[in-house]
N, C-alpha and C positions, 0 to 999 in steps of 0.2 A: 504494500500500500504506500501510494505516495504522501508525506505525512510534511506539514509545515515543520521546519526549522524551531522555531519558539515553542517553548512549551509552559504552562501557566503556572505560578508555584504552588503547590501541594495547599490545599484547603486543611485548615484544623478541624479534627475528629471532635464532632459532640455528641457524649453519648448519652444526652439526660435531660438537655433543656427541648424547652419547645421552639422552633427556629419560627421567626417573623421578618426576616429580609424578605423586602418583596424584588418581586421580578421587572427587572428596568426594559423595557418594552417599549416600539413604537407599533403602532396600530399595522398589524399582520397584512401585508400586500398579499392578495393571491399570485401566486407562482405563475411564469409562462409554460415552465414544463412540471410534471405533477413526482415527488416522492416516488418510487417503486419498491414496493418494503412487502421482504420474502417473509410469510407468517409461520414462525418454527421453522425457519428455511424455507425448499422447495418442498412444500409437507405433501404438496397433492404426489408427488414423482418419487420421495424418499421417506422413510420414516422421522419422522418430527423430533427436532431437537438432538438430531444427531449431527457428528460432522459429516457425515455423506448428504445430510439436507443440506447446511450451512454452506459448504462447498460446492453445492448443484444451488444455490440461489445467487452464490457468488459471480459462478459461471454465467446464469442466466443476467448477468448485469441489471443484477437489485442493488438499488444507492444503499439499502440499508435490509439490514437479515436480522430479524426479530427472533428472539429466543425466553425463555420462561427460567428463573435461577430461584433454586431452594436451598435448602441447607439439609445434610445431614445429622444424624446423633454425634460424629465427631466432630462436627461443625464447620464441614468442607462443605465448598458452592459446587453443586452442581446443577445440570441443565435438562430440567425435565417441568413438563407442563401439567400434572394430577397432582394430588398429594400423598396421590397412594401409586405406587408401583405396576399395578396390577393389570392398566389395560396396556400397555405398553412395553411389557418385559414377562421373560416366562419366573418371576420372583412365586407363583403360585405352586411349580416346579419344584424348583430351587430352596423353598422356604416354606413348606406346607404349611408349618403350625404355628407360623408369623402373624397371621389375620390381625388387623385390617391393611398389613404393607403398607405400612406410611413412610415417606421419606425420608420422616425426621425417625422413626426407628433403627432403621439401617445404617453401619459405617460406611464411608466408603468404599472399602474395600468386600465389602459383602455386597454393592450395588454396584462395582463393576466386574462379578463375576456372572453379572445379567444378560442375557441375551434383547436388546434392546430392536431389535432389525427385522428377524421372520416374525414377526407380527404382521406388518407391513408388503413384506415380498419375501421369499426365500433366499434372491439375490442377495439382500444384504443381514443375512441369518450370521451374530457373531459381532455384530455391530454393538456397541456398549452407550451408555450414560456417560455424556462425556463432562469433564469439567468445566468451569468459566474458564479459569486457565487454558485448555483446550481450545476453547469456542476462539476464545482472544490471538492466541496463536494462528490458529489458522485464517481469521479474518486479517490479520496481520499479511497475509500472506495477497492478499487481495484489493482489487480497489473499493469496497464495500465498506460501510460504515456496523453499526450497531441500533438495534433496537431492542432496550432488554428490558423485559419487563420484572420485578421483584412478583415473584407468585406466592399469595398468601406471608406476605413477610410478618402480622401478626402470630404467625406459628413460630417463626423464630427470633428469639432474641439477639439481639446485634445485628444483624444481617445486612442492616444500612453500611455499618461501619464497617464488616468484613468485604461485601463488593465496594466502598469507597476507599478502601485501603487497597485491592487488587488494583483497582483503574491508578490508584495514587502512585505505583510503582512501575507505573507503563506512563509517560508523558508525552507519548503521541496521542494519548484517546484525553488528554484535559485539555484544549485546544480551545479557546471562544468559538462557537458554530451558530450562531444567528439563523443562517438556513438549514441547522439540523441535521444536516446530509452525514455528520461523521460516529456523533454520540447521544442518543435519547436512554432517559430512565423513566420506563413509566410504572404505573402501577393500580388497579382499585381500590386499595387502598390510600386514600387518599392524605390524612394523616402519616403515613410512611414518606409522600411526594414533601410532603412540605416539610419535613424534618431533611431528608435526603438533600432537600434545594437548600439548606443549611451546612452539610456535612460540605457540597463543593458547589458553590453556586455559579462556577462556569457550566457547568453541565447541564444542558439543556434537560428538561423533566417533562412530563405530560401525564396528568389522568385522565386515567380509562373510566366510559360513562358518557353520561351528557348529564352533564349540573344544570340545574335551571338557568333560563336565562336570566333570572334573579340572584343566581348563583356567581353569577360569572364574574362580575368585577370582584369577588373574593377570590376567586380559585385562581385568577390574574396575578395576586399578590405573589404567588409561589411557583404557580405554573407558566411552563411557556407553552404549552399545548393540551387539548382537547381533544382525543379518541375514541369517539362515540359509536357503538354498534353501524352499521351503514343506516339503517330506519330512521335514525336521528338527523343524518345528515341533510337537512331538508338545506333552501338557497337559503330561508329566512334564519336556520340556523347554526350557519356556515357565515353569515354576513353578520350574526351575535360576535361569533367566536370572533370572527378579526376585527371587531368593533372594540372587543376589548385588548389587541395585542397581542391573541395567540393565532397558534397553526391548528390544523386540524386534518387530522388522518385516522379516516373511519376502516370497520373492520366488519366481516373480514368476507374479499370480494372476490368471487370468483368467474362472476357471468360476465361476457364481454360485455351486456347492453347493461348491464348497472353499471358496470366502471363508466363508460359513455357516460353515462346520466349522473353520477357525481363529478365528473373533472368539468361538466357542465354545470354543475353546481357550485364550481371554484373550489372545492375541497384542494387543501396544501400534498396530503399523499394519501394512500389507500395499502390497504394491508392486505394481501393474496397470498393464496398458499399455489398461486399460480402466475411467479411473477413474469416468463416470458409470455403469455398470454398479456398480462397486463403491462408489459414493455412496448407490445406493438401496438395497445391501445390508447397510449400514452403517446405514441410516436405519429400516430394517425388522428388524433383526436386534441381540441384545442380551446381554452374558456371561450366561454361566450364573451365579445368586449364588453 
């Protein structure tokens, strides 16, 4: 990945207060060309959340490869999107008498003796749960940004500060990104966003949802974006979000003629588990002026 020169200095860890820096923001222009942001990777073509997805999303020139990070019982980040093991790995095999397979029960090393892959295809039977460390490395390796979302981070404690200390030790991913193309932390939990937008307040953040439009000049203060199911995505609610200074990239789209109808909508990116689909619809398709 081609990465700036500068890098921004390491944000101080807070592990306790509640963060109230708000987000310095000018009123959100819609984009001429639209985000392409791989959902778990290329989840439709590969198993989700592995690096055979990550790496087939990369390929398919996604600006940004969204992935889901949890924590283990040893308190290692890995990259999986349930909170239990079970429809994505044979852990039912492996661990009979484990029930209910939650991610936070497992060490790491009992969750990468998983088969993560013939779920999906047989082709990629053997394929594992891979790490953030992992994830990061290979994105590294590409011109592709990051979209991570924290999954369920009220299950684990710390978890702000353990991925804001990985990104902290990599200072190509702290970079100012205004257009978002390099680093997003989102999350439903929204509480988590706004403490996170504390831990490093270059890093661009977004929660998942659509907050009322009553909501929105708060969720402003911390957020620099809004990822709302696509249903949400109406012109009038697309024209809220950058009224108050964010972006918006709804989720998660797969039919050529929706994508159509949100980049006509002026939506900033869209989240596909089918981004060469949604590359040529981006390439072919242009806002309304």
């Amino acid at each position: 990945m081609l990465h700036r020169v500068a890098a921004v200095a390491a944000a101080t860890l807070l592990t306790t207060m509640t963060v109230t820096t708000a987000v310095t923001a000018a009123p959100a222009e819609p984009t001429a060309t639209v985000t392409n942001i791989a959902h778990r990777g290329a989840s439709a073509y590969a198993p989700e959340n592995t690096l055979d997805a990550v790496r087939l999303g990369a390929e398919m020139q996604a600006d940004l490869v969204e992935i889901d990070v949890q924590q283990t019982k040893d308190e290692q980040l890995v990259v999986i999107h349930d909170t239990t093991l079970s429809r994505t790995t044979d852990v039912e095999q492996k661990f009979p008498d484990r029930a209910p397979w939650r991610v936070a029960d497992f060490t790491l090393e009992e969750i990468r003796t998983l088969d993560a892959g013939s779920w999906k295809d047989p082709r990629y039977t053997g394929a594992t749960v891979p790490t953030f460390t992992e994830v990061l490395d290979e994105l590294e390796r590409t011109a592709s940004g990051l979209l991570l979302e924290a999954k369920a981070p009220e299950l684990y404690p710390g978890i702000a500060e353990r991925i804001a200390g990985e990104l902290q030790q990599r200072p190509q991913w702290m970079q100012p990104d205004p257009l978002a193309q390099h680093l997003v932390v989102q999350s439903f939990n929204w509480d988590f966003i706004r403490h996170f937008h504390g831990l490093l307040p270059a890093v661009q953040v977004g929660v998942l949802g659509a907050p009322t439009t009553d909501q929105l000049a708060e969720v402003a203060t911390y957020s620099n974006q809004v990822n709302p199911h696509h249903s949400a995505a109406t012109p009038e609610y697309v024209a809220a979000v950058h009224e108050h200074g964010m972006r918006i990239n709804p989720y998660t789209v797969n039919d050529p003629a929706l994508m159509r109808a949100l980049i006509a909508n002026r939506v900033d990116g869209i989240i596909s588990d089918r981004p060469d689909v949604l590359r040529e619809e981006i390439r072919n398709t242009r806002p309304a002026a």
